[in-house]
Every structure is written in C-alpha cells, then in structure tokens.
C-alpha positions as CSV (number, residue, x, y, z in Angstrom):
1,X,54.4,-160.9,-24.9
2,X,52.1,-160.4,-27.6
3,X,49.6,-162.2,-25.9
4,X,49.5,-160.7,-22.9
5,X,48.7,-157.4,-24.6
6,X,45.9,-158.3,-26.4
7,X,42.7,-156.0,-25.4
8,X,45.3,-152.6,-24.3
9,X,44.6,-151.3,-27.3
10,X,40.8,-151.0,-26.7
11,X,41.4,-149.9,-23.0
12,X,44.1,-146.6,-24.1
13,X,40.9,-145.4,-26.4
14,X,38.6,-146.1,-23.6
15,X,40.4,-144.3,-21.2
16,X,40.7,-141.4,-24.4
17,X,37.0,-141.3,-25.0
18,X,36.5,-140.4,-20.7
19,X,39.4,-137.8,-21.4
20,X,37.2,-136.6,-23.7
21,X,34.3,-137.0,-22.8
22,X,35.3,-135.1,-19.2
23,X,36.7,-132.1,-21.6
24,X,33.7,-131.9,-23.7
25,X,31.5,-131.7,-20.6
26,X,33.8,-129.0,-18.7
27,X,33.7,-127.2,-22.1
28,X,29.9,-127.3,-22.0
29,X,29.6,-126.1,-18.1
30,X,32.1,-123.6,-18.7
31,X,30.1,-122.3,-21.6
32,X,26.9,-122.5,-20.1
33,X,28.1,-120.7,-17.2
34,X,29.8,-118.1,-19.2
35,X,26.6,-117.7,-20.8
36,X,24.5,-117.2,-17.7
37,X,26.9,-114.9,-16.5
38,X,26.6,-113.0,-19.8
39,X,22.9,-113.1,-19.4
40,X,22.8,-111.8,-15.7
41,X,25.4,-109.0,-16.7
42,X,23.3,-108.0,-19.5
43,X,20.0,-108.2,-17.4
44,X,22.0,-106.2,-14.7
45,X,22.8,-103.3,-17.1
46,X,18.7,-103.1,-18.3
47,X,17.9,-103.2,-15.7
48,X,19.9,-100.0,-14.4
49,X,18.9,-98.4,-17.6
50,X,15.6,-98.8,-16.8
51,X,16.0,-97.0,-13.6
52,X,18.0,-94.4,-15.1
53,X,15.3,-93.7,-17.9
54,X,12.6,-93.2,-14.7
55,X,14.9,-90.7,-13.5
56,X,15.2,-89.2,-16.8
57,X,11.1,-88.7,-17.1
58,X,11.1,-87.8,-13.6
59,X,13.7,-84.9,-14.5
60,X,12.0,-83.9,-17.3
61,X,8.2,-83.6,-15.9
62,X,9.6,-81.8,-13.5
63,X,11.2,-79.4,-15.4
64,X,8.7,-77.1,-16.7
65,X,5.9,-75.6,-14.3
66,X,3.9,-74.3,-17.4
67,X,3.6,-77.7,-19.0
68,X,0.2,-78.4,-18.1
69,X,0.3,-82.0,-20.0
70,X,3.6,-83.7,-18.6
71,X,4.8,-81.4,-15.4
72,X,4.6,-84.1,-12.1
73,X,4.8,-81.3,-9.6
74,X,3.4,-78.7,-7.3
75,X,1.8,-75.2,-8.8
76,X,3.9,-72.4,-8.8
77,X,6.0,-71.0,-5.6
78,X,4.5,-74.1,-4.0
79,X,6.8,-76.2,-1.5
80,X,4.8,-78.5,0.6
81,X,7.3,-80.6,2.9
82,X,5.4,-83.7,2.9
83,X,5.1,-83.9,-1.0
84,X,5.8,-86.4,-2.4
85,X,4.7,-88.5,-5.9
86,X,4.4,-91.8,-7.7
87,X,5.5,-92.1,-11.3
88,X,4.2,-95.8,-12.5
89,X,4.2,-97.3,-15.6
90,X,1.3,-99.7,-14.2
91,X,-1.7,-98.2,-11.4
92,X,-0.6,-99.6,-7.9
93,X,3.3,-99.8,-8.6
94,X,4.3,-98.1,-5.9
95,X,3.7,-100.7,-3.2
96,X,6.7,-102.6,-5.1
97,X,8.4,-99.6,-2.7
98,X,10.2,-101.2,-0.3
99,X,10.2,-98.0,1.9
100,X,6.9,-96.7,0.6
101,X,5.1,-95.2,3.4
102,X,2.4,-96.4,6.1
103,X,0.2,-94.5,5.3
104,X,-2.1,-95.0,8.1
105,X,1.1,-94.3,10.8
106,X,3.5,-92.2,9.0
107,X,2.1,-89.0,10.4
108,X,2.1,-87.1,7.0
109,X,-0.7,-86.0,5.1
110,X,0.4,-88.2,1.8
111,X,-2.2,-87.1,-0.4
112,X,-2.3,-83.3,0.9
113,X,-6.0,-82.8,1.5
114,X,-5.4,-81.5,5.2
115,X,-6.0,-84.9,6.9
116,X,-3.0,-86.8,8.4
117,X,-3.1,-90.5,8.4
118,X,-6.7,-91.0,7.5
119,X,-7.7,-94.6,6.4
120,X,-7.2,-95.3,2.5
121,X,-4.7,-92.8,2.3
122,X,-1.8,-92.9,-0.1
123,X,0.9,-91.0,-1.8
124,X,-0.6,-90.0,-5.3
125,X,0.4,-92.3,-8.7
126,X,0.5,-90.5,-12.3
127,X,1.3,-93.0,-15.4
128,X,4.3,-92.8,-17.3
129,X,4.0,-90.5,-20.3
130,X,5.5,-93.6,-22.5
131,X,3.3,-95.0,-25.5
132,X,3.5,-98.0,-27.4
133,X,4.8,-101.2,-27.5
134,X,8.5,-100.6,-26.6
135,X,8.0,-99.0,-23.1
136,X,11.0,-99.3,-20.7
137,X,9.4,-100.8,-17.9
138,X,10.4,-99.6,-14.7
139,X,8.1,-100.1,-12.4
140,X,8.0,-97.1,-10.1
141,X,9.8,-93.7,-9.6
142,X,9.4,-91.6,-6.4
143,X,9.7,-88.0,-6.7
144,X,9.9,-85.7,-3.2
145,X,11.5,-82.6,-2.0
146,X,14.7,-83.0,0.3
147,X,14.0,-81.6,3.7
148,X,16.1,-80.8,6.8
149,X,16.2,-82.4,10.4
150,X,13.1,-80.2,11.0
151,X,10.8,-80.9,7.7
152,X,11.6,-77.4,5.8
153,X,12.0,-77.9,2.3
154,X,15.6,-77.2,1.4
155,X,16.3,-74.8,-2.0
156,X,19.4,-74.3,-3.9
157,X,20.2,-70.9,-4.9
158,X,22.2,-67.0,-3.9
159,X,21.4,-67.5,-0.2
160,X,23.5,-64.1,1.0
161,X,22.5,-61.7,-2.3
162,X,25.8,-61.8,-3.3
163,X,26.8,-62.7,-6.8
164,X,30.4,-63.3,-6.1
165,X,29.8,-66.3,-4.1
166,X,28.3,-69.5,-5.4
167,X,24.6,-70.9,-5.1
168,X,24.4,-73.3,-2.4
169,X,21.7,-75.1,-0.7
170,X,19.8,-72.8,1.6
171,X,16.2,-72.0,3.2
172,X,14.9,-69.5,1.4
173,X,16.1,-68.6,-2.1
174,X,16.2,-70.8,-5.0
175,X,14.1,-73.8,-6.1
176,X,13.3,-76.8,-4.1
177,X,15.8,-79.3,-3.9
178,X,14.2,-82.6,-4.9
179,X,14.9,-86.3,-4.9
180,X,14.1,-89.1,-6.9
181,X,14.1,-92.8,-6.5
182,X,13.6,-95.0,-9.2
183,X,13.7,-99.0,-9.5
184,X,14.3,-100.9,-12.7
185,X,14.3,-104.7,-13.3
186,X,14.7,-107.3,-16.3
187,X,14.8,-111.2,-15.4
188,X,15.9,-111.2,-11.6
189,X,18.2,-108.3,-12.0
190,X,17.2,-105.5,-9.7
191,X,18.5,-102.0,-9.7
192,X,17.5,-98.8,-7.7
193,X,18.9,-95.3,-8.2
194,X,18.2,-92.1,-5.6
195,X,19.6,-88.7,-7.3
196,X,19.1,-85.1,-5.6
197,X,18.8,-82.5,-8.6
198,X,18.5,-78.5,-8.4
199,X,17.5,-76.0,-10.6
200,X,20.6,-72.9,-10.7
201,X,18.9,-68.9,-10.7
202,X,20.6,-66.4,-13.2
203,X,23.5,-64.7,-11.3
204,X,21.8,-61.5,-11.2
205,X,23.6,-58.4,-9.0
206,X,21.0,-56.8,-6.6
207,X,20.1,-54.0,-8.6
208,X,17.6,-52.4,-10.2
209,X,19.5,-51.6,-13.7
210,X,22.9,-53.4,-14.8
211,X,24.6,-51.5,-17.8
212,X,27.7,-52.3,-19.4
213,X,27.9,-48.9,-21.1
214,X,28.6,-45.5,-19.1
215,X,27.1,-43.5,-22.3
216,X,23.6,-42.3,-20.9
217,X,20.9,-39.9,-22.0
218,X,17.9,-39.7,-19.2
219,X,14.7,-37.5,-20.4
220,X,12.2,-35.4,-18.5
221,X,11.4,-36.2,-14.7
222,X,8.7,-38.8,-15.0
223,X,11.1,-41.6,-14.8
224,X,12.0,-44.0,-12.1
225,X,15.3,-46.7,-11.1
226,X,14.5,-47.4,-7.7
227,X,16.8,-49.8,-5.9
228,X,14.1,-50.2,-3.3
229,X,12.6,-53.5,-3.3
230,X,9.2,-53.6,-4.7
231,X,6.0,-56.0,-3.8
232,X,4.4,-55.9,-7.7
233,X,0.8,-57.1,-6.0
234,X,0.5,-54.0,-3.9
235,X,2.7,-50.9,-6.5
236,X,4.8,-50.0,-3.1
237,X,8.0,-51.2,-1.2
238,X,8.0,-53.9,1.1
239,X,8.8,-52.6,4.4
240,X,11.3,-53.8,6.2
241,X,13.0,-55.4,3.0
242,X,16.4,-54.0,2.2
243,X,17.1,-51.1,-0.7
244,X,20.0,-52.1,-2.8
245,X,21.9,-50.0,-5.5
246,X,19.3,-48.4,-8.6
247,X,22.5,-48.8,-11.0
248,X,25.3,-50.7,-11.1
249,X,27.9,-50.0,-14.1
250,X,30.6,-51.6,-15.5
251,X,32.1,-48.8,-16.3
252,X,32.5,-45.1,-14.9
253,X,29.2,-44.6,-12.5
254,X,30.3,-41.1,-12.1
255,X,29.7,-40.6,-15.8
256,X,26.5,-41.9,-15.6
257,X,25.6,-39.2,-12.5
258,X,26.3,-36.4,-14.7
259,X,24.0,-37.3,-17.4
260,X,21.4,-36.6,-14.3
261,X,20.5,-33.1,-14.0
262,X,18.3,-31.1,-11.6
263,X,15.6,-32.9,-10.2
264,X,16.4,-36.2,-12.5
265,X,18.8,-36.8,-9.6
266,X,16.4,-37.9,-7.6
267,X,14.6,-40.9,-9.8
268,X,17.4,-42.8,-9.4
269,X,17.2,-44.0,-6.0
270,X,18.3,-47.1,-3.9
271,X,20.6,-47.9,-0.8
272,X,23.3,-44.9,-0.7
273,X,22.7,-41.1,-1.5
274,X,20.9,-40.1,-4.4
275,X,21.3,-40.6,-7.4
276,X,22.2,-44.2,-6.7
277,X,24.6,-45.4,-9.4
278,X,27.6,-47.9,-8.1
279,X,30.3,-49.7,-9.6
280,X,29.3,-53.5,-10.7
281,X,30.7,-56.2,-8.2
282,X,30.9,-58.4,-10.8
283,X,31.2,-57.8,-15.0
284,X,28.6,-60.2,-16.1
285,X,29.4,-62.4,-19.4
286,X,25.8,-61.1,-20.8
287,X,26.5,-63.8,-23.6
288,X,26.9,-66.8,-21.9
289,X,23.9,-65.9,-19.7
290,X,21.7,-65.6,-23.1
291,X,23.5,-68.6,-24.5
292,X,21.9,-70.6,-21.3
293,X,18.6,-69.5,-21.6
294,X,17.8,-69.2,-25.2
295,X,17.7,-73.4,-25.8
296,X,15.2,-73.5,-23.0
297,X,12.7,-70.8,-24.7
298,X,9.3,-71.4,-24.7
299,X,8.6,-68.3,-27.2
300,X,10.9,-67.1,-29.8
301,X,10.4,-64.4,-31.5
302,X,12.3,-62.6,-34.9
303,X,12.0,-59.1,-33.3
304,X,11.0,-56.3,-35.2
305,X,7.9,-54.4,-34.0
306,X,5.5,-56.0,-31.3
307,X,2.3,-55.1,-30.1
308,X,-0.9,-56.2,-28.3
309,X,1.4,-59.6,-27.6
310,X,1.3,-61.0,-24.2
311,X,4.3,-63.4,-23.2
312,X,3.4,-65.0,-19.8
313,X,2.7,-63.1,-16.2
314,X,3.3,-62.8,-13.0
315,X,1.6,-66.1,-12.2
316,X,3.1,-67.9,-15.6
317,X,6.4,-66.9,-16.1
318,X,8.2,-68.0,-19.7
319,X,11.2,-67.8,-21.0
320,X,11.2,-65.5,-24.0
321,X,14.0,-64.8,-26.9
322,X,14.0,-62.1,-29.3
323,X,16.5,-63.1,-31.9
324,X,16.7,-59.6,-33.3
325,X,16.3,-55.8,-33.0
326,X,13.0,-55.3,-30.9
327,X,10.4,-52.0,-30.6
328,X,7.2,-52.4,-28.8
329,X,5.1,-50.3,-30.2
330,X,1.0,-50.5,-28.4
331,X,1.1,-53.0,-26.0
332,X,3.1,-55.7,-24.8
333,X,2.8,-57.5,-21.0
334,X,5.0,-60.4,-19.9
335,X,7.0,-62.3,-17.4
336,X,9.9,-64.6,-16.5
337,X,13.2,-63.9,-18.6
338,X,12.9,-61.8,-21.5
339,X,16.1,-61.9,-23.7
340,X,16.8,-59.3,-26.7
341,X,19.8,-60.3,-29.0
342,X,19.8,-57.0,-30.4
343,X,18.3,-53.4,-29.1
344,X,15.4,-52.7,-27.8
345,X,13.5,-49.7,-28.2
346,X,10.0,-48.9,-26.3
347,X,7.6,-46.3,-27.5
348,X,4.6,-48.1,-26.4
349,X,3.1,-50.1,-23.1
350,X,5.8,-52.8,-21.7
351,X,5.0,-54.4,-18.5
352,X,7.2,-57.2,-17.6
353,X,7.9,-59.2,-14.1
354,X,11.0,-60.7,-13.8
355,X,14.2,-60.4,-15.8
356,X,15.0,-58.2,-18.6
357,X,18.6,-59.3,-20.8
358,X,19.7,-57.1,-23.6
359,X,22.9,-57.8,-25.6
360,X,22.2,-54.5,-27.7
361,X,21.1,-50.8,-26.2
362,X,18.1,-49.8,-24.3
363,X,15.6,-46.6,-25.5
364,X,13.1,-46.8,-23.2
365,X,10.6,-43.8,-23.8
366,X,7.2,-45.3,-23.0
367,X,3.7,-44.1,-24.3
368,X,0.4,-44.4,-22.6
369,X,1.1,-45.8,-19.4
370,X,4.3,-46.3,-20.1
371,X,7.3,-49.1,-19.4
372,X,7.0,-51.2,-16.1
373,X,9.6,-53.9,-14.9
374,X,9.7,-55.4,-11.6
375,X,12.4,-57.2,-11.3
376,X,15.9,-56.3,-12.7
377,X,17.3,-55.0,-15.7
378,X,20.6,-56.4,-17.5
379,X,22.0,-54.1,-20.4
380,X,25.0,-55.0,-22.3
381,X,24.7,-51.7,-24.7
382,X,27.1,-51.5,-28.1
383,X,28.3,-47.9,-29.9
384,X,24.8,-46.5,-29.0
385,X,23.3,-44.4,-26.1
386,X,21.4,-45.7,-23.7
387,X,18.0,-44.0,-23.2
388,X,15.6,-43.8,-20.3
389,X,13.4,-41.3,-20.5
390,X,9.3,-41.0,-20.5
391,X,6.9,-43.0,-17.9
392,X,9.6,-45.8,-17.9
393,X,10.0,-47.0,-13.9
394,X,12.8,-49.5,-13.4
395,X,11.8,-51.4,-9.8
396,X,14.2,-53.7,-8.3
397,X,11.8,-57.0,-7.0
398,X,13.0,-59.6,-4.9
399,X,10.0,-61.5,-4.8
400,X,9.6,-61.2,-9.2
401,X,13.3,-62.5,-9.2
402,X,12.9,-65.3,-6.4
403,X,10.2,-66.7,-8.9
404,X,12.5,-67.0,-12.0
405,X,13.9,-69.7,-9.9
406,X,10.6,-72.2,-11.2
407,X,12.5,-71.8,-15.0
408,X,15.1,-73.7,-16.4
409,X,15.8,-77.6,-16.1
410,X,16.3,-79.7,-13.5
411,X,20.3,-81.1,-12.7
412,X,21.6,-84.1,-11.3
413,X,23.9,-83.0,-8.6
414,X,24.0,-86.7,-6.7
415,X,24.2,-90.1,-7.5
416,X,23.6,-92.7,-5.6
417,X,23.1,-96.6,-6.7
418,X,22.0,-99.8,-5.3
C-alpha cells in the first residue's frame, strides 16, 4: 500500500496551489472590478457636479441686471423669444450641444441682429468667469427663456393683482422664466442637467400707500395719494389702465378719513369715492419682506441725514437699505427698493421709482420740489404719527413696480437630469 501512494502527496498540493491560485485570481478580478466601478461612480458624481456648478454660474450671471462685468443676459425690461446664450469654458463649446441649433434652418434669428437664418450664424458664446488652474470644466451651459406653444416668453409673477393668491407663471407680469442646460464630463462619465428658475416680485397690495398705523396728520393742500396708475415718462395716468385704492390700512381707514379735512379730501384719490382710504386685504409681515431684500443690497447705508446722493433710476433700479433713522435733507433721487429700518423723515427733494419699505414712521414734508414716488409706498409706523404733508405726491405705478421684478436672485423651481 505504501507504494502505491507514493507521488499523492505532491498531487493534493498541486491540486491546492490551482485552488489557490483560482482564489487569488477571482480576488484580483473582483478587486479590479470593484475598483473600476469605484472609479466610474466617482467620475459619474464629477461629472454631475460639474454640470451643477454651470448651472450655478449661469444662476448667478443672471441674477443681477446692473452687473455690468458678469450679468449673461438681456438689458433691462428686455424679453426677446428667440434668446438664447452660450456659457463655455473653451470658444466653440457649444457645438458639443447635441440639440444645439441649425443655424442656417432653424428659422430664428440666433444672434438677434434682425436676420433670420443668415449664413455664419450662431447663438452667441461668453467664457466662463472661472480663473486659474482649478477650473471645473464643464464644457457648455445654455441659457434661454421658456416660451409657450406660440413663442411668447413666459414670466412668473401676481398675474390677477391680487396679493392673496400666489405668483404663478403668466404672460405679462413678473420676470422671464428661463432655462438652463448644462453638460459636465470627467473620464467617459457624461452628465446633463435642464432646470427652469424664476425670479419672485415683493407681494405688494395695489395701492398707492400701505400703512400699518391709523394715527395720521396730513398738512396743507399741496399733497397728493393718487391710486390712479401713473406712466412716470409722461407725469400723467395711463388711460385705459385701472385706478386702484390711494390707501390701504391695516387698521381703522375711517380714522384715517377724518384726519382729512376740507379740500384735503380730495388729494387722496383712487378707485372708489374720495378720499380713497380702504381696509388692507392682506396684513403684510413688513419684517420678513425687509429681511428678504436686505442680503441682496447693492447700497447700504447707516442713515442719518442724506443729500445730493443718487441711488439708481428709472432705467437702473438697486436695491437700497438704510440700516437706521433716515432724513433727506437737499437732494436725493433713486430707484428699485428702498428699505428704511427706522423712520424716515423728508424735508428736502426725494424722487424715487419703484418701492418704498419703512419699518419705522413716515414725515414726508418736502422742500423745493418736493417728494415724488411712483410706485407704492409700504409703512409699518411705531408709537409716532404719520406725516404727509408739503409737495409730497404718492403715485401708484404699475409699470415702476412691474420693473422691480429685474431685482432679486434667480430660483431653481425644476430639476431635471440625464
């Protein structure tokens, strides 16, 4: 028996070494496969964080209309359906666009100079604002406004003029609604976003004047609260246009009417019989609205007392927070949203477009020429009186309100990912 088992021994570790051996191999393929699909996950998450950072510029550039340097978009109160842009982070990126257009058969006018499918046409490119050597590299963001079935632009915003209801997508009031494509790509991992992002108005009720206080004190007869709704280019309302109410109150409106006397009466004026002083639909948290917009400032100001200052115009609106007590004394001429986190008093020249917040009381007494917003006036008011008085005219202006809708940032209101 012996004998007949020599040479086993060396066939058992043979047979060992291939058990092994087949082991050690399965152990390496399993690893190396592990690892490549390690590798392709993580080259799969750059290179979706690469697209999301191109929407994140995109965003961003398109955020502010008075940033000359970064913004992407079209001027002010401009909504041309067939716009559209490029965003590259190399010149000629964005015929990596699968869907980017024909441009000699699409039967838009890509690089809006009036022609339509003229040859060498193409949608515009603008570089990436990025610098230096650690660039994320996506290679090309598109950046258009969302249109309906028969090319208008569709804007987000208080469609029916009534604060109670929420801002929706619409025709005609609000910003335009825009989407943005974006690719990113590391290794052979591809990844493509498409978001649709609005810009939200202040909630503002359709009024010339909203007080929180009831405690009034109007001076002389040369004042004016007129509910009727005011072009600022021509001084006069626009016909046809709609009158809404010259003063809406939180409180008692009728205690407001009988600080009125004689002829005053009538320089409060709007939709209704005169003077026209309502009750608010809605008891605006003044706060919060100031706690929105302050962050986004693009002036600040302590407070105190201003003069010969201008914030912005009709044509460059700003958002502008007064952290204190303010008096304008001489002159001071602005537009956009003006916020005072404290009172304001006016003895001087004030001309604003646009909104006016105040978390404190209101004198406004006027000099020279006196005080003139177009627009809307919100007054939270504290122990004080409120004070209109002088050459102060309040005007209620549709179109100086409709423009406030080119301020704040941009928000992501779909996703979509591929």
């Amino acid at each position: 028996m012996m004998k007949n088992e020599r040479g086993s021994a060396m066939i058992i570790s043979l047979m060992a070494l291939l058990l092994l051996s087949t082991i050690g191999l399965a152990l390496v393929t399993q690893a190396k496969t592990e690892s490549q699909i390690t590798g392709n996950a993580i080259r799969h998450s750059q290179a979706l964080f690469s697209a999301e950072a191109g929407i994140s510029e995109a965003v961003a550039r398109m955020g502010d209309v008075n940033d000359a340097t970064n913004y992407i978009g079209q001027p002010l109160n401009t909504a041309d359906p067939e716009w559209s842009v490029y965003m590259v982070t190399a010149n000629g990126n964005s015929l990596d666009d699968p869907s980017y257009p024909p441009v000699a058969s699409d039967g838009l006018d890509n690089d809006l100079n009036g022609f339509i499918d003229e040859p060498n046409e193409s949608v515009p490119e603008v570089l990436t604002k990025q610098t230096g050597g650690d660039q994320i590299a996506y290679p090309w963001v598109k950046v258009e406004y969302v249109t309906n079935s028969t090319n208008q632009v569709v804007r987000y915003g208080d469609h029916d003029g009534d604060v109670t209801t929420s801002q929706t997508m619409n025709l005609t009031t609000g910003a335009p609604v825009i989407r943005i494509r974006s690719e990113g790509n590391r290794g052979n991992a591809l990844r493509r976003l498409e978001v649709e992002a609005v810009k939200a108005t202040p909630d503002i009720p359709p009024t010339a004047m909203y007080t929180e206080s009831d405690n009034f004190k109007f001076n002389g007869t040369q004042f004016k609260i007129s509910g009727q709704d005011y072009d600022p280019n021509t001084g006069n309302p626009v016909p046809g246009n709609p009158e809404v109410t010259g003063m809406l109150t939180t409180e008692d409106p009728q205690e407001i009417e009988d600080a009125l006397s004689g002829n005053q009466t009538n320089n409060v004026e709007g939709s209704g019989a005169e003077p026209s002083i309502g009750p608010s639909p809605i008891d605006l948290d003044l706060q919060m609205l100031y706690d929105t917009y302050s962050p986004q400032a693009t002036i600040t100001s302590p407070g105190g007392t201003i003069s010969n200052t201008t914030w912005g115009d009709y044509n460059n609106y700003e958002i502008v927070n007064v952290t204190g007590d303010m008096h304008v004394s001489g002159l001071l001429i602005g537009g956009g949203i003006l916020l005072v986190d404290g009172d304001f008093d006016c003895t001087g020249q004030f001309t604003w477009y646009g909104l006016v917040v105040v978390l404190g009381d209101i004198k406004f007494s006027g000099g020279g020429s006196g005080v003139h917003i177009w627009g809307s006036v919100l007054a939270q008011g504290s122990v004080q009186r409120q004070d209109v008085g002088g050459n102060a005219d309040i005007f209620y202006s549709s179109e100086a309100l409709n423009r406030l809708a080119n301020l704040g940032r941009y928000q992501i209101i779909s996703w979509n990912e591929s």
